[in-house]
N, C-alpha and C positions, 0 to 999 in steps of 0.2 A: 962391736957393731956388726961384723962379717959374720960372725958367728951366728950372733941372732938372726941373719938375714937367711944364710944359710940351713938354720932348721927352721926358719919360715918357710921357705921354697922344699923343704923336706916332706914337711907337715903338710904343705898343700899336694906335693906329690903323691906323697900315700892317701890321701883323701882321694885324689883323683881316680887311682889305682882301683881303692874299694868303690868310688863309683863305679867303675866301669864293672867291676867284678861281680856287681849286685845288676848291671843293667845287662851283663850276659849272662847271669844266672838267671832273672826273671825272663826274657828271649829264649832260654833253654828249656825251662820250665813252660812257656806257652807253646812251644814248636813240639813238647812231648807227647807220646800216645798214652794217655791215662791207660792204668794197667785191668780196669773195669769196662772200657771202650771195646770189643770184641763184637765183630761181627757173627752172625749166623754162620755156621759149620754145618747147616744141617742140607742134604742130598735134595736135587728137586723134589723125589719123591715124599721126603719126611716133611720138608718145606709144605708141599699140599694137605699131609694128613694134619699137621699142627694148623695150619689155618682152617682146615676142615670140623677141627677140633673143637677151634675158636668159634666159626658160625655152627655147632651143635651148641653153645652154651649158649648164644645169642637168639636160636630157636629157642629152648628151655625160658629167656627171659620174653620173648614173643608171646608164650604159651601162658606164662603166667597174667602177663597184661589182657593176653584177651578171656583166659578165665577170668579175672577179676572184673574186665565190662562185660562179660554175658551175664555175669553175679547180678550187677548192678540193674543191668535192663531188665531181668527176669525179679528180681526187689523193687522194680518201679510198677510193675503188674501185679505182683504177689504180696502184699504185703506182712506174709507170715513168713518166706524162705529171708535163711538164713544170708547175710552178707561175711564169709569168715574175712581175714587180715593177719595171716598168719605169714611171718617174716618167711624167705628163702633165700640159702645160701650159693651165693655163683662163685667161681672159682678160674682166672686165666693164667697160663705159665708163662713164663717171658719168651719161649720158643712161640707159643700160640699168637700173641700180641704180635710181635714183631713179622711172624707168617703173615698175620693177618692183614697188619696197614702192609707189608710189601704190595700182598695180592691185591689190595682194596687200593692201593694207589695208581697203582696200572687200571684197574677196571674203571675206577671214576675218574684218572687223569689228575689226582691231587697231583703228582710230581710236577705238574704245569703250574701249580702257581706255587711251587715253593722252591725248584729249581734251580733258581738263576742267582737263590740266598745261601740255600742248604743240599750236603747231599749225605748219602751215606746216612741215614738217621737212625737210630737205635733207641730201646727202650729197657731200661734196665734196673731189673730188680733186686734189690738189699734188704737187708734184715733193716725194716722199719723205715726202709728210703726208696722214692721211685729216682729214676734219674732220665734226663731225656738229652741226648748228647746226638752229636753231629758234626760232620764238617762245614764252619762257615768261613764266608768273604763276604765281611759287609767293616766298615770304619778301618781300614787298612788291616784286619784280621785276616790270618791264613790260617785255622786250627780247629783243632777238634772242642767245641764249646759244649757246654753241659749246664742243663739247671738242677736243682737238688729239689726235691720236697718230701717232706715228712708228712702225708695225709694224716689226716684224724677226723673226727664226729666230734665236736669241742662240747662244753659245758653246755651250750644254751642248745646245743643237738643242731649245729651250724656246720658246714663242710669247709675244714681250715685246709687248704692245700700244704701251709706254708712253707712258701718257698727260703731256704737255709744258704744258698750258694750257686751263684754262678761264676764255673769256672774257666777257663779258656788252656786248653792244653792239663796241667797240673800246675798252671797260678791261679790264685783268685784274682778276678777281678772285681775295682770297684761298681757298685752295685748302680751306678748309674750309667755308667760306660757304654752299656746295653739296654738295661731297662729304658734310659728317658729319652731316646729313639724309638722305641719299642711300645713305648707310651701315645710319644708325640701323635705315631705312624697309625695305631688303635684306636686313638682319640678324633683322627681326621676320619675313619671310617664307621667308628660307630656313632659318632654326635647326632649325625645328621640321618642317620636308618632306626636310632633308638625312638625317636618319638611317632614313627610310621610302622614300627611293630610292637608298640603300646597301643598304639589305637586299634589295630587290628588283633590285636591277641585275644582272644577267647576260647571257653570249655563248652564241649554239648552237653545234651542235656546226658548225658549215661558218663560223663568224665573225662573223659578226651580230648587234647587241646591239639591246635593248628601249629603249622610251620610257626608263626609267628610268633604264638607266646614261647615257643622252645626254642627260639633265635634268641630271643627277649632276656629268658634264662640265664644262656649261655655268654651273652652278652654281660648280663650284669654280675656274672661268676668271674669272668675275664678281668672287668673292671675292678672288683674285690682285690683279683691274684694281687695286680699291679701295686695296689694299694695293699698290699698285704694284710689285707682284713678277711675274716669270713665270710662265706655267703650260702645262699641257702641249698640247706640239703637235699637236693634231689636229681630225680636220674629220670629221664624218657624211655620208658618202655616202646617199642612200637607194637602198632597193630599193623600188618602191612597190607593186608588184605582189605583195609579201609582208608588206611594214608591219615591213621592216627597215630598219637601217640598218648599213654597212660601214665601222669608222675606218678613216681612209689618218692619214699624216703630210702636212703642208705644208713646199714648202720653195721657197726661192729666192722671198720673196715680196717686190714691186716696186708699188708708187705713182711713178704718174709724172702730169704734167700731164692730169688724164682719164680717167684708164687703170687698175686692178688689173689685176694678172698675179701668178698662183701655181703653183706644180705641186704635184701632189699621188700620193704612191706610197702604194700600198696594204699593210696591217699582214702581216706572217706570225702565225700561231700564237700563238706566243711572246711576241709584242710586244703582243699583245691582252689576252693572259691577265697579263703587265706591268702593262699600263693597268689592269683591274677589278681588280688587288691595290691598287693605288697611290689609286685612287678610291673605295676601300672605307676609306681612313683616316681617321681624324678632323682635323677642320676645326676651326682656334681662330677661335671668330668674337668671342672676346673680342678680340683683335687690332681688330676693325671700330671696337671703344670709344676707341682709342686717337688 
């Protein structure tokens, strides 16, 4: 009987032991610096020409949206000029992206509202993976947290972000751990603004939509991630010199070591007045609860 009691008390030691072993291994593994986590190296000077870089590519996407409504307006007069629709390809490196939200956070002040959750934010490109990583403090977390996604243009030519992993250090976490805070916190802010920029969303007559159906969009893109569904392909051109914006579609879109590469063709008529039916729908955000 001592015996047996005795590799009872064994058995349960060792068990203990690999408890603990695996819950300082998983503590070790969240407190580590992912070896893909790497700040910018680059000189203030290079910092300026790579974000400089990034608003030349975002003029070039300017340029395209307002050819495409001078098309349109001079097509609504003309009835023989051609309307062309021919895709262009943009292209940003992860030095440019990363220049760029630094410089764009300072100039518009985002750091003010994301601050006090995140710091140190990065954006980081792999063969076939975005990844958006940060230092957080939010649910007793002190660590560099990261979401994974795998973009594509899926079968029905839908924009799947989908998201593969959120990890916290170099452990996975479970996927609610974050998400259904993150849901909750989405859910409280957009329930109540989604049905005040449907009703206000609208196209002019040359193609051009308001803050609001591009809020509307981005809202219901956000809601999809969550829900890990797809949502609809498109992307706001601005016009700025009008305080418009032009959806094109996205397509052929590519992560590679460094690199985004997208093309982007712009909407006819039809395909707009599509979009503002389809984004005029209701939204189950009881789904977010789930």
């Amino acid at each position: 009987m001592k015996k047996k009691r005795r590799r009872i008390k064994l058995i349960l030691l060792l068990l203990a032991m690999a408890l603990a072993s695996v819950a300082l291994l998983g503590f070790s593994l969240l407190k580590r610096t992912p070896d893909y986590y790497v700040m910018m190296v680059l000189s203030p000077e290079q910092q300026e020409a790579a974000a400089q870089r990034a608003e030349d590519t975002i003029t070039r996407m300017q340029n395209l949206a307002a050819a495409a409504r001078g098309a349109e307006i001079r097509a609504s007069t003309n009835p023989t000029a051609k309307v062309t629709r021919e895709g262009t390809t943009f292209s940003f490196t992860q030095d440019e992206l990363n220049a760029l939200f630094a410089k764009w956070s300072e100039k518009f002040k985002w750091r003010d509202s994301y601050g006090q959750y995140l710091t140190d934010p990065v954006i980081i490109l792999q063969s076939n993976r975005m990844i958006l990583a940060g230092r957080v403090k939010v649910r007793d977390i002190d660590s560099i947290v990261s979401f994974h996604f795998v973009p594509k243009i899926d079968e029905k030519n839908l924009l799947d972000l989908n998201l593969i992993a959120v990890r916290g250090g170099n452990l996975p976490l479970p996927e609610n751990f974050l998400m259904s805070p993150l849901r909750a916190h989405l859910k409280r802010k957009l329930e109540p603004r989604v049905p005040v920029w449907q009703a206000a969303a609208k196209l002019d007559q040359h193609g051009g939509v308001n803050d609001d159906m591009m809020k509307l969009a981005m809202a219901r893109l956000v809601v999809n991630v969550l829900q890990e569904q797809p949502a609809e392909n498109v992307i706001f051109l601005p016009v700025f010199q009008e305080n418009r914006r032009v959806p094109a579609f996205l397509s052929d879109v590519k992560v590679t070591e460094g690199e985004m590469q997208f093309t982007v063709f712009p909407m006819n008529a039809t395909q707009r007045n599509d979009l503002l039916t389809h984004l005029k729908e209701p939204i189950d955000f009881a789904k977010l609860d789930q």
